[in-house]
N, C-alpha and C positions, 0 to 999 in steps of 0.2 A: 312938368308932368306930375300929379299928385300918384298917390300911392295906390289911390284904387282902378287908376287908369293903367298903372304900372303890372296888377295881377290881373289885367284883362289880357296882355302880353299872351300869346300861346306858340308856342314851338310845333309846326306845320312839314311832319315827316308820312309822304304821300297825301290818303286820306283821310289820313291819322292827325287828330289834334289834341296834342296835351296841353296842361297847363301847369309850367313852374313854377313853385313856391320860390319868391324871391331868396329869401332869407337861406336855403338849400346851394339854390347856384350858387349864392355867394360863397358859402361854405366849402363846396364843390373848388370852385375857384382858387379857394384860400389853400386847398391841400395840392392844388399842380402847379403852387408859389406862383399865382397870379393875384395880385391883393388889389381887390376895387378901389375905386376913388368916388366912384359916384353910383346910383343906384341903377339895379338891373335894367337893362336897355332894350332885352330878346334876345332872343338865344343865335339870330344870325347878325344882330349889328355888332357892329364895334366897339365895345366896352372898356373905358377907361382905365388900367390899371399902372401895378406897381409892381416890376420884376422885384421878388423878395430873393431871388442869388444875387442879380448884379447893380438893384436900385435903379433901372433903367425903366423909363415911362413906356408903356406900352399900352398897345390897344388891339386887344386878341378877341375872336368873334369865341362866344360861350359855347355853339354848336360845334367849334373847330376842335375846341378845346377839351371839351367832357364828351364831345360823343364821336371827334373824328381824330382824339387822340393825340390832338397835335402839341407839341410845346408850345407854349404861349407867349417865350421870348424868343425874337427873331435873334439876339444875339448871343443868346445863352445856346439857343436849338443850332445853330451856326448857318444859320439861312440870312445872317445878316453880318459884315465884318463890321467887327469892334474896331473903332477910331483908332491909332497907335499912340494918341495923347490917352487916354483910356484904358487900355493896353497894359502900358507898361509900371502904371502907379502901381496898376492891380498887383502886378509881381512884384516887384517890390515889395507891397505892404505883406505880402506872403511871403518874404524872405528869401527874396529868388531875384538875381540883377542877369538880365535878358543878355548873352553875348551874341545873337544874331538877330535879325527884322521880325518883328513881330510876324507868324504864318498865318494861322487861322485858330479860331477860338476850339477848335478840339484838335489841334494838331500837335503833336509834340514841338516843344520851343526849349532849346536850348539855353541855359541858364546855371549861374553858380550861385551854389548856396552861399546866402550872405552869415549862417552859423558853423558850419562846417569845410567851407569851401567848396564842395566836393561840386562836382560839372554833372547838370541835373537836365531829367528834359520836360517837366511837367505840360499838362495842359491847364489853357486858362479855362477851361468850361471844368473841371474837375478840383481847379482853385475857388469855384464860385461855388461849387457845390458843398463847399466847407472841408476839402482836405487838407493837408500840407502838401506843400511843394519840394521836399527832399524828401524821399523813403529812406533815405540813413538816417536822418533825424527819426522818421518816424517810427521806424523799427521796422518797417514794412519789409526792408532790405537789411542785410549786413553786407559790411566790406568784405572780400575775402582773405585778408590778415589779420582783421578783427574775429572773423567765424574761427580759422584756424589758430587761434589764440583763446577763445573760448573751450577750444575740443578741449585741448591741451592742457590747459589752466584748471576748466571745470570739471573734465573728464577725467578718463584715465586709456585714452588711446591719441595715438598718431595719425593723422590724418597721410592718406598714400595717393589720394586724387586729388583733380581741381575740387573747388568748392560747388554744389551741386546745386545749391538754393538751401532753405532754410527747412522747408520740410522734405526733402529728400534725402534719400541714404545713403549715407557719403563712408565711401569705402578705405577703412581706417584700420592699424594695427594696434591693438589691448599693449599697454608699456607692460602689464603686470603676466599676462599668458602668453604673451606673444601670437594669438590666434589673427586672423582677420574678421571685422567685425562689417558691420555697416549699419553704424545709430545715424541718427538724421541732427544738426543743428539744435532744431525745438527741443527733442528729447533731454538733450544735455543742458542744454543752457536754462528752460525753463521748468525743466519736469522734475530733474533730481536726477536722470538716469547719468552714470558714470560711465555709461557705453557700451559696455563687454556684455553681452547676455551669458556669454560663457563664468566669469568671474560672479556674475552676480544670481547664477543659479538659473535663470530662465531659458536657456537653450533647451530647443530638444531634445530626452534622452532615448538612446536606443535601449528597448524594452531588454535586449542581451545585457547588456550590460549592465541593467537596472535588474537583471537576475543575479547578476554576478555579485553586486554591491549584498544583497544580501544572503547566498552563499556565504560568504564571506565574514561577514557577519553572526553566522550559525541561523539563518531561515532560510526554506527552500517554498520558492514561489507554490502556490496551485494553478498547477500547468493548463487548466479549464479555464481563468478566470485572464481576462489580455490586460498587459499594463493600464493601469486607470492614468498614470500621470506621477510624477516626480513629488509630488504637494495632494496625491489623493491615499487613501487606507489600500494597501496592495494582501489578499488572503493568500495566506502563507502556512510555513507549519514549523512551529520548532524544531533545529536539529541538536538541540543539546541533548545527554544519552538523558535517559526518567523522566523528560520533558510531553515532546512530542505535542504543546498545544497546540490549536487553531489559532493563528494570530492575526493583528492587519498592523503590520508596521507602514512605516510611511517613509520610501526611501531619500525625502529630502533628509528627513531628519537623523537615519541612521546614516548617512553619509556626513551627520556633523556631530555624530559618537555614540547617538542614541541607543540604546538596545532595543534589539526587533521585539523583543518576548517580554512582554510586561514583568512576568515571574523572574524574571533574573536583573531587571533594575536593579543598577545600586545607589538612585540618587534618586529624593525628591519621596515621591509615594514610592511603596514599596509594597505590589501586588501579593509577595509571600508569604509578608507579614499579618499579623490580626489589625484589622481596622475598622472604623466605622463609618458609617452612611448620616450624616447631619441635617437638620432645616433649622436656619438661624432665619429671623426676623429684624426689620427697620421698621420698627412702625410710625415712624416720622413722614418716612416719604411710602409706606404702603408697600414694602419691598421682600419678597421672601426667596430666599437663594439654599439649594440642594449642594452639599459638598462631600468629602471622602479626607477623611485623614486616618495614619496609621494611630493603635493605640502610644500613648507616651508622646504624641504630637501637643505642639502648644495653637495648634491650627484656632479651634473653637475659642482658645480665650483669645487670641489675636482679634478672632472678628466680636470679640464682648468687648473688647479696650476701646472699639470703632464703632460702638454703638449697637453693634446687634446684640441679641437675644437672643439663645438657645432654646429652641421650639422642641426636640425629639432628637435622639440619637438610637442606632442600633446596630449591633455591634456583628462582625464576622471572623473568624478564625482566620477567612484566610484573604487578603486582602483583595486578589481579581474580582470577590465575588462581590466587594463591594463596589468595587469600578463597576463590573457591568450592571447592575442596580441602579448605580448613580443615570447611566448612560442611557439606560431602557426610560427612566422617569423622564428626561430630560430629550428623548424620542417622543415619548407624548405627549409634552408639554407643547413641543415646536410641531413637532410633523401633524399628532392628530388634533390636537385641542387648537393649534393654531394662536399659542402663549407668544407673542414674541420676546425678547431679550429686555429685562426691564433699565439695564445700565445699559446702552451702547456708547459709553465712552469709559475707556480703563480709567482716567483720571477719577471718574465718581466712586471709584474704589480701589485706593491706593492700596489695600491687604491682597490684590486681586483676585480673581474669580467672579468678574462682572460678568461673562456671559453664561452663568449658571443662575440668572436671577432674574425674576417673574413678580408681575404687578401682583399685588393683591385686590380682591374686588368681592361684590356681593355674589356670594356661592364659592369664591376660591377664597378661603380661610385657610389658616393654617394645619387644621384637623383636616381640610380637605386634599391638603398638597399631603401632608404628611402619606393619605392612603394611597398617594400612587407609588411609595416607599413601599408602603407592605406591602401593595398587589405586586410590583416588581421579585419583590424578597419571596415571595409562596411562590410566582413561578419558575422563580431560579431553582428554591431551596425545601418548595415543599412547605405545609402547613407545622406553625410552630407548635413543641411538643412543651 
């Protein structure tokens, strides 16, 4: 049958007649691992192929197949039983030695792994489809001596139940708080978590208590405003006596020594001291970063040894007022102008303070970033005299 006899072919559903493009069913064919051998025949004959899971000859009708959805191997689809000389190579070559009669091609078959030993039940329709035949090799599964030697080993709890599965939450005791937990498998073994949400800070806090932490501390929450979260800015009010700011500590961090009140840090910046408001430049890579160091700081020449540039400096008596300046410019760089972060990896700025830093571009110059400095500074501090 030449080729142009062969697109005369048409596929006759009711009074409807199409006509297919050979080269399509083939195609068609080739994706429901039916691989032809000879050229299109119609869409209801019998068309010679090549099962591409199990290499077995076959001859599936193309209307069966692309429009009534069928599998196109009788022995793959299990409409047909696999020989048992047939059978059992296949396991085999999957790593898998049959200890009972071959059942049926989607039935579970019992079988020991020929790498782990372990007593397995795969099927051979799911061996054709290209899986493995042991989920402990695969990782599919874990042993349950092996999971509870993982908690143990990787973790830092006890496991107190059977083993639940891999991604369930298996109900375990922290060695280090002795709380009850329940991390799941996955977490531990593959994520990094050590298990304890309590230990590693992410438990829920009660909002009481997250009043009392900073109490405690010398800040008394604003009773208006509901806990944001353990890792969000909570408005509060100095209780040290001459104090009395508006603050927003953050009670992860005063729970690991921090001071609520910027004004009474004693380490690092120091709000009460005089300090200044900076813009250094990279102009290798187009880079300009907004920072705050106390006077007497060697901040600015650190970032000249790493290549920046000192663009503007100006200066404040008293240090909060250049935090909040910093903070306001660096509001409208993100929230309004829609600047994003020009470093997002701390490694590209080993001095750090990569997420104070913003692309340069045509219209954001450094004269340009510099004036959201001043406008910041007049509306804190009033126009300079």
């Amino acid at each position: 049958m030449d080729c142009s006899a062969l697109q005369a072919r048409h596929c006759t559903q009711g009074a409807l007649t199409m006509t297919i493009d050979p080269s399509a069913a083939r195609q068609r064919m080739i994706s429901r691992r039916a691989y032809p051998l000879e050229p299109y025949p119609g869409s209801r004959e019998k068309w010679r192929c090549l099962c591409m899971n199990c290499t077995s000859p076959i001859s599936p009708r193309y209307d069966n197949v692309c429009n009534g959805n069928q599998g196109p191997c009788k022995w793959c689809s299990g409409k047909a039983r696999v020989p048992d000389h047939i059978a059992e190579p296949e396991m085999f070559r999957a790593g898998a030695r049959p200890l009972v009669p071959y059942p049926r091609v989607d039935d579970p078959w019992e079988c020991e792994c020929l790498h782990c030993g372990s007593v397995i039940t795969p099927r051979l329709m799911t061996i054709r489809r290209g899986n493995r035949a042991c989920k402990w090799c695969a990782g599919i599964e874990i042993p349950p001596a092996a999971a509870w030697d993982y908690m143990f080993r990787l973790g830092e709890v006890e496991p107190i139940d059977r083993y639940p599965g891999v991604d369930k939450p298996w109900r375990s005791k922290c060695r280090n708080c002795a709380r009850e937990v329940k991390p799941s498998l996955h977490a531990v073994k593959n994520q990094g978590s050590r298990g304890c949400i309590y230990c590693a800070g992410n438990a829920p806090l009660d909002p009481a208590f997250a009043a009392q932490i900073l109490r405690e501390s010398g800040a008394e929450p604003d009773p208006s405003v509901p806990f944001p979260g353990r890792r969000k800015r909570w408005v509060a009010r100095c209780l040290i006596p001459d104090c009395g700011l508006t603050i927003f500590p953050i009670v992860q961090s005063v729970r690991r020594g921090s001071s609520p009140c910027p004004a009474h840090a004693t380490y690092g910046f120091n709000p009460a001291a005089p300090a200044f408001v900076y813009l250094v430049m990279e102009t290798a890579r187009g880079i300009a970063k907004v920072g705050i160091c106390n006077v007497g700081s060697a901040r600015v020449a650190v970032h000249s040894r790493m290549g920046w540039d000192l663009h503007e400096q100006r200066y404040f008596a008293e240090g909060w007022k250049a935090y909040a300046v910093e903070q306001s410019v660096l509001h409208q760089w993100r929230n309004v102008e829609r600047w994003p972060v020009a470093l997002t990896d701390a490694a590209d700025m080993p001095q750090n303070g990569h997420t104070e830093t913003v692309e340069t571009a045509p219209g954001r110059t450094a004269d340009v970033l510099w004036a959201y400095v001043q406008k910041e500074t007049e509306l804190l501090c009033g126009p300079e005299t």
